[in-house]
Every structure is written in structure tokens, then in C-alpha cells.
N, C-alpha and C positions, 0 to 999 in steps of 0.2 A: 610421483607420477600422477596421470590423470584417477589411474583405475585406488589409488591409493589415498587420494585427495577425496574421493566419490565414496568410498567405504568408512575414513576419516568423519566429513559430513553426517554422513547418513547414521552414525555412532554417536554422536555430541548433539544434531539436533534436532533428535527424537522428540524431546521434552520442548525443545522450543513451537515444532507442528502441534502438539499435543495444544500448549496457549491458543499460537492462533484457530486450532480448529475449535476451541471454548470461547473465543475471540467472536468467529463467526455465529456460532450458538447464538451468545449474547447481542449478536445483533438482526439477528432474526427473531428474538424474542422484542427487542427496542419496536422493528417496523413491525409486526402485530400489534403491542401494544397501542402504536401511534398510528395503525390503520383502524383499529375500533374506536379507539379515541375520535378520530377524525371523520369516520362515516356516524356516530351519535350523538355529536355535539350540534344542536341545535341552531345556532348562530351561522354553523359553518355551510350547514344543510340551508339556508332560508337564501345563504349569498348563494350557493348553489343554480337553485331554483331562479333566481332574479337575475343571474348572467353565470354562463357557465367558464369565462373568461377570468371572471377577479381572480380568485385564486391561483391558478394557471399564472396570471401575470404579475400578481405579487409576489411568487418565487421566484421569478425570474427576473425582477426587480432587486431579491432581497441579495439571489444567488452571483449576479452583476455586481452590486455594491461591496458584497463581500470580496470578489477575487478582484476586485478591481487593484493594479498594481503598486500604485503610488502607496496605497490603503493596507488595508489586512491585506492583499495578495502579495503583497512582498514576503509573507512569511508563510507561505506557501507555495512558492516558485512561481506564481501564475503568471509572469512573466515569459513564461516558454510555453508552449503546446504542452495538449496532457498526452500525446507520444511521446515527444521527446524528455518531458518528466519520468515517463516510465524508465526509457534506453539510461538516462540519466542513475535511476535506482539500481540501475541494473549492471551498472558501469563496475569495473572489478579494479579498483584500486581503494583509497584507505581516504576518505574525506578529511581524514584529519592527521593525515604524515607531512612531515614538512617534504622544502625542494618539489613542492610541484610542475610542472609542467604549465606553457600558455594556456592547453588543453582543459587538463585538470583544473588549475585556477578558474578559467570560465564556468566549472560545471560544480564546482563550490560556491562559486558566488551568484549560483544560482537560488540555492539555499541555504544561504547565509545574509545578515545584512550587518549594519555598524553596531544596534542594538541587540543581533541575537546570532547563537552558532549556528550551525547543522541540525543539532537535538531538538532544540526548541520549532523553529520550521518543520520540524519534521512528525512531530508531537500536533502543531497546529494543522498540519497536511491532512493527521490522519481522523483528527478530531472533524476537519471540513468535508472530509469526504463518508464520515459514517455515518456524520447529521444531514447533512445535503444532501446526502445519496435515498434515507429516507422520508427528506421533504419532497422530494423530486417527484419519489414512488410514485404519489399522490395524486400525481398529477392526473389528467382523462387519459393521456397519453404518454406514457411513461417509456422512455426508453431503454428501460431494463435497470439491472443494478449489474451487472458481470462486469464492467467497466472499473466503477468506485469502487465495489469491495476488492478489483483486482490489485489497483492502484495503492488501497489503504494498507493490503497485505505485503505488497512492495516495503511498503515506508514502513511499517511493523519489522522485515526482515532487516531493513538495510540499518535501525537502530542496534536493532541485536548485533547485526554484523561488527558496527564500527564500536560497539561496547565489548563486544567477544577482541578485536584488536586492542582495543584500551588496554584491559586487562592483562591478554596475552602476547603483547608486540612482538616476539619472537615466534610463534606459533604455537600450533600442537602437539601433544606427541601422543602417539600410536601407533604399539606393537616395536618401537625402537625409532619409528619415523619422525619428524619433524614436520607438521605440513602447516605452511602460512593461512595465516585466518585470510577471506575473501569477501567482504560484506556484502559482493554480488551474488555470491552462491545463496548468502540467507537471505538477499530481496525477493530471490529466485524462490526459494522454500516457501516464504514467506507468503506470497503472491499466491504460490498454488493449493497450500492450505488453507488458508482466509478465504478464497474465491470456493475451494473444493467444498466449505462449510458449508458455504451458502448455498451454493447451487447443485450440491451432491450429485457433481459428474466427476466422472474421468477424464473427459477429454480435453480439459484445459492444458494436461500433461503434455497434450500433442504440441497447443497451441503455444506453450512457453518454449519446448524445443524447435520450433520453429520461427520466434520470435527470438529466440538468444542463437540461432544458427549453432547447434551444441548438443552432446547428450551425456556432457561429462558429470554433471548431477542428476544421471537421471534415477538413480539409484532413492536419493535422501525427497528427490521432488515425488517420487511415487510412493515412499512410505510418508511421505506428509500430506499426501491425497488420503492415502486411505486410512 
């Protein structure tokens, strides 16, 4: 059942929020480092002062070239909206079961290409969005980080996820129950941990129950917040 699925969760991936919330740590400690880094370095201060635009437009030169799709963005989904990327992480089936669906196939071969699986995409997704997210920072006008770290903590859950299926194709068991692994519930965890790290709120809680229309995790997403 739902309430047994939820107590399940919230039992097995204690230890997994624990990562992501060290996850987030470590990348609050990356953008400090690479904001003093970046307001001391001399070279960077002098282009500064002589147009406040270079910079600004070389990220987003460099951040273009990257997700560009034919390019590295194929092994980042950048091919779809970074909404529908997200609904995508969040999707509750098994990326790697056979007998897919038209559905499902479309939303594998979004991250997937001829040269790499699921893992690998998914690995380079979260690696683009921890480095870019604090290139981005940097910017005069930054549009936040709650987005990319939301996004990277997705793609963090949804590995755990389809690797907790590898392992366990049959499910779990607790208390005599059987409950199927869901690697949307830990994009779900996932997301709200690594985002709660950084931004030490609560109320992204609200916002994921309201973006997954649900509160059947809501159990394993608030002990992964706090």
C-alpha cells in the first residue's frame, strides 16, 4: 500500500539524504571557494572594470556550446526543456526494464544515446549542472541556484533509484511486505535533499508535493529535508 510504500522509503533512504545532504555541503563549499577565487583574481577584476559584459557573455557562450544538442547536450537530455527533464526524473517506472511502452521508450531515449546508457547521461547531467550552476552564480545577475541544485538532486535520486532496481528487481522487504523499488520516489528524495542542503528551507517540501500532485512520500522527502 501507499502508507507502507512511504514508511518502506523513508527506512532504506535515510542513508541515501544523509549523501545528498553532504552532496550539498560540498557544493556550497565548491561556490565559496570559486566566489573568492573569482572576486581576487586580478585578470578577472581588470576585464571587469573595462566592460562589465565579457564575462557575463562568455558564460553564456560557453554554457550554449555546451548543452548544444548534436554536441555534449545529447548526453544531458538538453534536447527537451529543463521542465520536462525534471517530470522526466521524476517519472516512476524502471529506465532500464525491458517491454517498454511508446511512452517510456521516448523518455529513455532522452537519456540515452547509441554511445552511452542512462548512467552515463546522467552522471554528465549532474556533473553540468554543479559546474554551471556555479559558473552561472557569478554572474551580476544571477538567477539563483534552487533550479540546478534542484535538478542535479533529481538526477542523484534517480541513479540511486534505477541502481536500488538493479540490485533488487524484485523489491523490498519490510516487516513481511514486499514493496517495489520506484526510482521516482528517490529522484523525489533526492531533489529535496540536495536543494534542502543548499538552501536550508523547508519549503521546497511544499513545492515538490505540489509539482508531483502526491504526498505519498511525503514521509522519506521530510526526513530528507531535515
Amino acid at each position: 500500500t501507499a502508507s507502507n510504500a512511504s514508511y518502506q522509503n523513508a527506512n532504506h533512504s535515510v542513508i541515501f539524504s544523509v549523501i545528498c545532504g553532504l552532496s550539498g555541503s560540498f557544493y556550497i563549499w565548491c561556490k565559496q571557494c570559486f566566489s573568492q577565487w573569482y572576486n581576487r583574481t586580478k585578470f578577472i577584476n581588470k576585464i571587469q572594470k573595462f566592460n562589465r559584459f565579457i564575462c557575463p557573455g562568455f558564460i553564456v557562450l560557453l554554457v550554449s556550446t555546451v548543452t548544444w544538442p548534436p554536441g555534449i547536450g545529447q548526453f544531458m537530455a538538453a534536447q527537451i526543456a529543463p521542465g520536462t527533464q525534471v517530470i522526466e526524473l521524476f517519472s516512476n517506472f524502471t529506465w532500464t526494464k525491458e517491454n517498454l511502452t511508446v511512452t517510456q521508450t521516448q523518455v529513455v531515449s532522452h537519456w540515452s544515446t547509441e554511445w552511452s546508457g542512462i548512467y552515463t547521461s546522467l552522471v554528465v547531467y549532474i556533473c553540468y549542472q554543479f559546474i554551471f550552476s556555479i559558473l552561472a552564480s557569478s554572474m551580476p545577475i544571477p538567477c539563483g541556484s534552487f533550479i540546478p541544485v534542484f535538478r542535479a538532486g533529481a538526477a542523484l535520486g534517480r541513479i540511486a533509484g534505477e541502481l536500488m532496481h538493479l540490485w533488487f528487481p524484485l523489491g523490498v522487504r519490510y516487516k513481511g511486505v514486499i514493496t517495489q523499488i520506484m526510482p521516482g520516489a528517490y529522484a523525489t528524495v533526492g531533489a529535496a535533499s540536495f536543494a534542502g542542503a543548499v538552501t536550508h528551507t523547508m519549503s521546497l517540501c511544499v513545492i515538490l508535493f505540489e509539482m508531483t500532485s502526491q504526498i505519498t512520500h511525503v514521509i522519506p522527502v521530510l526526513i530528507s529535508v531535515l
